[in-house]
Structure formats: C-alpha cells, structure tokens
C-alpha positions as CSV (number, residue, x, y, z in Angstrom):
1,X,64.1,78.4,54.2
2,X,63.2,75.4,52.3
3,X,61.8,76.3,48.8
4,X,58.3,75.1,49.6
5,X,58.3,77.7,52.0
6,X,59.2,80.3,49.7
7,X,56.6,79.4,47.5
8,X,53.3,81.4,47.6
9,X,50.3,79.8,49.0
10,X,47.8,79.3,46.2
11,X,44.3,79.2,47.2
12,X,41.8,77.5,45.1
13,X,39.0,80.6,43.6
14,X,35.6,81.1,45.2
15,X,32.6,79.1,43.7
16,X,30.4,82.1,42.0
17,X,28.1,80.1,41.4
18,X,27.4,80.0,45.6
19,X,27.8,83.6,45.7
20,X,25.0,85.7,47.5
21,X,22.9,82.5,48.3
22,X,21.8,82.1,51.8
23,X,19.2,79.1,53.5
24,X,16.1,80.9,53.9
25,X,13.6,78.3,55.9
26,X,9.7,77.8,54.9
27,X,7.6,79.0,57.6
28,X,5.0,76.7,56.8
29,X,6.7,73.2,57.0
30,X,10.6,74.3,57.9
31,X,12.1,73.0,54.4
32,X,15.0,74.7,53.9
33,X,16.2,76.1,50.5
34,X,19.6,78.0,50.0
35,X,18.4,81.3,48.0
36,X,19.7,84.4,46.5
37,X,18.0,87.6,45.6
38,X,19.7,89.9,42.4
39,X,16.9,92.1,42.3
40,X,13.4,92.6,43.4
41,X,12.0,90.2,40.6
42,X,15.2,87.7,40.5
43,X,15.6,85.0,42.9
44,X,17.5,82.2,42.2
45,X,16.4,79.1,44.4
46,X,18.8,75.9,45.1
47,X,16.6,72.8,46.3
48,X,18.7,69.9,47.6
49,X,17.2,66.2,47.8
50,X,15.9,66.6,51.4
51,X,14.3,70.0,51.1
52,X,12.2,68.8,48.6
53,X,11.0,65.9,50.5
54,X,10.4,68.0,53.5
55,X,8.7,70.9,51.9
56,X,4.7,70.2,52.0
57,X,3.3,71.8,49.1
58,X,6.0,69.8,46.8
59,X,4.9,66.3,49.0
60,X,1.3,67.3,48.3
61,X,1.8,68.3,44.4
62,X,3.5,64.6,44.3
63,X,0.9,63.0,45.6
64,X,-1.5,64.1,43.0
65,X,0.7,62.8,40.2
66,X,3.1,66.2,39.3
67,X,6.8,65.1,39.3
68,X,8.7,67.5,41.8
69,X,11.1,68.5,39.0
70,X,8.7,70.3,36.8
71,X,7.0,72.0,39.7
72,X,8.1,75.8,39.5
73,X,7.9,77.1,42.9
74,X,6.4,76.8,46.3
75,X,4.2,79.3,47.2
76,X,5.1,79.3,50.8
77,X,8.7,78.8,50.5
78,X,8.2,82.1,48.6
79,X,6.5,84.1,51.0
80,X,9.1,82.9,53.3
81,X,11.4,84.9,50.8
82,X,10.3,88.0,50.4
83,X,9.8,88.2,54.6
84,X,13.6,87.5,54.8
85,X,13.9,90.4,52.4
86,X,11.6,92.6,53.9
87,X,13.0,91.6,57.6
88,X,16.4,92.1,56.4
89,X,18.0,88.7,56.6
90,X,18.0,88.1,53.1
91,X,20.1,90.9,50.7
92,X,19.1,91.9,47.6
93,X,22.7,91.2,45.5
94,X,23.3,92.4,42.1
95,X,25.6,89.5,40.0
C-alpha cells in the first residue's frame, strides 16, 4: 500500500452559510430565490442576478426609478414562502 493510500481522505467542510436554504419559486412570475426559514419571523432570502430580473414586482419597482438593491422584499415571492411552509416543502430550521 502506497502511502497516499494510507493517508486519510480529507474532505473539504460544508458551507454553513448554504445550510437549510432551499429554492422556493414565486407563484406569480416563477422567479426563483434560494430561501431558508429559522423561525416563524426569520427568513433569510438569497437573490441571484437572474431572479431578480425575472421576478415582476422588482422589474416593475425598477421601472419607476427604485434601484433593485434597496428594495426589501417582494410581496409575492413572500406569499410564495410562507405557502411552502405551510405546505410543507419549506422547513422551519433553527441556526
């Protein structure tokens, strides 16, 4: 056995900060966000570059002059939310 075999495999550590999220789609324009849910009032929401351009209350925010990064939340992604938590598809996690 050579001595790279003996060696134990190391694996690099899990990325916490990916921990508990999972994509949760918008019912109203299909933008999809990767979210995570530590309790009933704490959800943590990941937007990537082509959710926001494909969610329509951000597009339509835009248009009227907000910038996308200063806009807190969209109000259908989040009803989208809590009926992934209610159905069951999207776990409440402690951190």
């Amino acid at each position: 056995m050579s001595e790279a075999e003996r060696l134990p495999t190391l694996h690099p550590p899990a990325d916490e900060r990916e921990a508990g999220f999972r994509p949760v789609e918008c019912e109203r324009c299909g933008a999809t966000a990767m979210v995570a849910k530590f309790s009933p009032q704490h959800t943590s929401v990941q937007w990537s570059f082509e959710s926001v351009r494909a969610c329509a209350e951000f597009s339509a925010r835009a248009a009227a002059g907000e910038q996308t990064a200063l806009i807190d939340t969209c109000s259908s992604l989040r009803g989208s939310i809590d009926r992934a938590v209610r159905e069951g598809r999207l776990e409440i996690l402690p951190p």
